[in-house]
C-alpha positions as CSV (number, residue, x, y, z in Angstrom):
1,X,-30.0,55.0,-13.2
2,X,-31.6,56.3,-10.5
3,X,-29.5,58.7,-8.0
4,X,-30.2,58.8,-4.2
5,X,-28.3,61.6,-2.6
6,X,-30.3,61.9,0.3
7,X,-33.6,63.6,1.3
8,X,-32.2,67.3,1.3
9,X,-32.4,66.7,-2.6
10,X,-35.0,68.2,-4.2
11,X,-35.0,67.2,-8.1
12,X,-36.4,63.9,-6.6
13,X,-37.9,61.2,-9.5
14,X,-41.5,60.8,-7.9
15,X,-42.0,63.9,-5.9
16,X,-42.2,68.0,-6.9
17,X,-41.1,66.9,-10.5
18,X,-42.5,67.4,-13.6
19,X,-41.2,64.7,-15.5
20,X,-42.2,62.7,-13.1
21,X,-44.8,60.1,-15.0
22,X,-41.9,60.3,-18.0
23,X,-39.6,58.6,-15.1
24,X,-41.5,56.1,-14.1
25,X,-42.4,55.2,-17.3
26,X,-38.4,55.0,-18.3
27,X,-38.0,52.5,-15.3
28,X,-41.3,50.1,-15.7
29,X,-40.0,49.5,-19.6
30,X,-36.0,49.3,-18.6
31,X,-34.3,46.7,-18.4
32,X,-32.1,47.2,-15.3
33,X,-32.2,50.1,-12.8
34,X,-29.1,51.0,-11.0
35,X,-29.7,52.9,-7.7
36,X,-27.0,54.9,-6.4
37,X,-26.9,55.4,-2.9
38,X,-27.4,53.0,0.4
39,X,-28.8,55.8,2.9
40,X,-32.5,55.5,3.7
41,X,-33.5,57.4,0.2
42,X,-31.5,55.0,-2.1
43,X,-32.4,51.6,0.1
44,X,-36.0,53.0,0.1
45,X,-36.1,53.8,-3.8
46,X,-34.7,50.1,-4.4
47,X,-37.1,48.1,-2.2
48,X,-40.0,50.0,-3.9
49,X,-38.5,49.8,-7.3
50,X,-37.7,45.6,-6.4
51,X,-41.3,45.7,-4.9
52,X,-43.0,47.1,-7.9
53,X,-40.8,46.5,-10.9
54,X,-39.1,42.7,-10.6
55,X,-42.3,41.2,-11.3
56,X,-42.0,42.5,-14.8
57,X,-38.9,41.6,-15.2
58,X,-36.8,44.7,-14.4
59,X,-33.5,43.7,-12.7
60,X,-32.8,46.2,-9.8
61,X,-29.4,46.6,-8.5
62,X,-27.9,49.4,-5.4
63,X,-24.4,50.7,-5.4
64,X,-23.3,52.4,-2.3
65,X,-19.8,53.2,-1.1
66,X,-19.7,52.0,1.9
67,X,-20.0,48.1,3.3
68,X,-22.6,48.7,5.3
69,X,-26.3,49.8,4.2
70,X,-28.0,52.8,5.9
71,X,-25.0,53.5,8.1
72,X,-26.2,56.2,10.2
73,X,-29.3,53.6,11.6
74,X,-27.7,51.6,14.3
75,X,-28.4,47.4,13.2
76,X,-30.9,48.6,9.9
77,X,-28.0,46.7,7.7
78,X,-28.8,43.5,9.6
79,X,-32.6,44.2,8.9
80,X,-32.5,45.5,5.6
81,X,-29.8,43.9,3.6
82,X,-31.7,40.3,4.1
83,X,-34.8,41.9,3.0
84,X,-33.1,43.5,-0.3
85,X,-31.6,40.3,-1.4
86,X,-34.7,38.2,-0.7
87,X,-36.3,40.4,-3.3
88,X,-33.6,40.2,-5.8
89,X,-31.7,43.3,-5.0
């Protein structure tokens, strides 16, 4: 799982953290990774994770509480949510 609460956190997985290569390892040999949040950080954390990780067979999914993706950018849903499922999302 991977948990997307927005850019004001700051125990981020890639950035500023430690255990950040023990991470990324978890997530290239998982396989599944749930992302939890549909603002920019969690839709940006599951393209890159679908971009990097479905090749090898990791299966990426994005829970967000809300119908629409990125809701405080005006049309991004309509952009984005094509995108997401084209790459398996």
């Amino acid at each position: 799982m991977v948990l997307c609460t927005g850019a004001e956190y700051s125990g981020g997985v890639f950035r500023n953290d430690p255990n950040a290569h023990n991470k990324r390892l978890a997530i290239s040999t998982a396989k599944s990774v749930l992302v939890l949040g549909g603002g920019a950080t969690g839709v940006e954390a599951a393209g890159y994770l679908a971009e990097k990780q479905t090749p090898n067979g990791v299966k990426i999914g994005l829970l967000h509480n809300n119908d629409i993706l990125l809701p405080r950018i005006k049309g991004a849903h309509a952009k984005i949510h094509p995108y997401l499922l084209k790459l398996g999302v």
